[in-house]
C-alpha positions as CSV (number, residue, x, y, z in Angstrom):
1,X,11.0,-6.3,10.4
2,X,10.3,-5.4,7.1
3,X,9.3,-1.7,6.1
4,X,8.0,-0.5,3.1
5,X,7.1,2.8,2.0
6,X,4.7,3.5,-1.3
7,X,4.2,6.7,-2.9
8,X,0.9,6.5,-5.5
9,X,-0.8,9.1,-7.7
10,X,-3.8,9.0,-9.3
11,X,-5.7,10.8,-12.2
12,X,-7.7,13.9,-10.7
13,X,-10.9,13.3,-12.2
14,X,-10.6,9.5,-10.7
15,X,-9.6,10.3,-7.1
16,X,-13.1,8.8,-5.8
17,X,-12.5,5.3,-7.4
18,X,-8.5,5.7,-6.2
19,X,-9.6,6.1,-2.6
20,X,-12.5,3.5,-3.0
21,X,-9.7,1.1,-3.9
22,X,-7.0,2.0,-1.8
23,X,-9.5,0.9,0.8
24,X,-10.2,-2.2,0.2
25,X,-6.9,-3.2,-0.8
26,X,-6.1,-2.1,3.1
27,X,-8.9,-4.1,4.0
28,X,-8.3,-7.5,2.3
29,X,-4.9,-7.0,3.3
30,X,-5.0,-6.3,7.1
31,X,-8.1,-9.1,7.2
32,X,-6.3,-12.0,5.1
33,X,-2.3,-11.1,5.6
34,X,-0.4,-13.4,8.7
35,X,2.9,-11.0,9.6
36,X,1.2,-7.8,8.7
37,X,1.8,-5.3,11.5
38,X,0.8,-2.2,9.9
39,X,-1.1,-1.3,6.5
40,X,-2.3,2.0,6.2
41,X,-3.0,4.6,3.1
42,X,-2.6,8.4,3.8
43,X,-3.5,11.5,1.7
44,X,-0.8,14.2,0.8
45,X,-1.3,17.0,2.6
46,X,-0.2,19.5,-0.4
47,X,-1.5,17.4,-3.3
48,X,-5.1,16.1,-3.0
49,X,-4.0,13.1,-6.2
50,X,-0.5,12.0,-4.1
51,X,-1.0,9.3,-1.2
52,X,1.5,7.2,0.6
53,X,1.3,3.8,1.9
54,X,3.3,2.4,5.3
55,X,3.6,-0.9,5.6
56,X,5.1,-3.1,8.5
57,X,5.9,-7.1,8.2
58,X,7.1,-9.3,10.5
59,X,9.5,-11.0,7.9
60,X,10.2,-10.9,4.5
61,X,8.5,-14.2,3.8
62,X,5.1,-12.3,4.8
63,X,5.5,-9.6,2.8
64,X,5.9,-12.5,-0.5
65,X,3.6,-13.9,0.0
66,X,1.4,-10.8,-0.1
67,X,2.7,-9.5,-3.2
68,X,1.8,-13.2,-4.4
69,X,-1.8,-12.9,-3.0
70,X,-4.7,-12.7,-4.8
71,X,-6.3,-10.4,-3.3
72,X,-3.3,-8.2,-4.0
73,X,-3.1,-8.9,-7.4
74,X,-7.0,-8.3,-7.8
75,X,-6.9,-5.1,-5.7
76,X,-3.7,-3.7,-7.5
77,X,-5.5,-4.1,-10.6
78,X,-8.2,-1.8,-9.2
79,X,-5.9,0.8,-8.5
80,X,-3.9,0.6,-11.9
81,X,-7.4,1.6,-13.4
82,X,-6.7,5.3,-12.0
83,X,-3.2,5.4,-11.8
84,X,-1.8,8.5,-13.3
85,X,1.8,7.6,-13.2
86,X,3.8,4.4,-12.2
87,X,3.9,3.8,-8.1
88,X,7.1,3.8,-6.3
89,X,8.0,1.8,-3.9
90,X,10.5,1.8,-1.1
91,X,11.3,-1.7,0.9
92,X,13.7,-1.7,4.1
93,X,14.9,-4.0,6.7
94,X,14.4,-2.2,9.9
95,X,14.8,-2.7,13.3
96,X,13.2,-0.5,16.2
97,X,15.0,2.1,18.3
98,X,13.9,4.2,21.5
99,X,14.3,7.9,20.9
């Protein structure tokens, strides 16, 4: 499995746009992406312009070829629109583990 972890911030006076596209990014992506397992955005608790992204992919040949997707590439343009600094991003090859 493929985990990766995105930390995004976005201008203040913009955060209604930011969230607008933060959605449908999640939504393009969990409709249109084979080997997505998870794809969620969540709001910092502390900082109403910081959110995070977890995502889960079956292999790293999934997660390509969503990088590579249009959708993607449309959807990241939306978000670079209210982008107040550059994104940072996090990738991992996991495997699960009972606690």
């Amino acid at each position: 499995m493929i985990a990766v972890h995105v930390f995004l911030q976005c201008r203040p006076e913009a955060r209604t746009e930011f969230i607008a596209a933060l959605r449908a990014l999640q939504a393009s992506t969990l409709e249109s992406d084979t080997g997505c397992v998870h794809y969620r955005f969540y709001a910092d608790l502390d900082d109403p312009t910081r959110f995070g992204c977890l995502e889960e992919w079956t292999d790293k040949a999934s997660l390509d070829a969503h990088l590579a997707a249009a959708h993607h590439e449309t959807g990241s343009a939306e978000i670079d629109r209210y982008r107040a600094r550059e994104t940072e991003i996090r990738v991992f090859e996991a495997q699960p583990i009972d606690l």
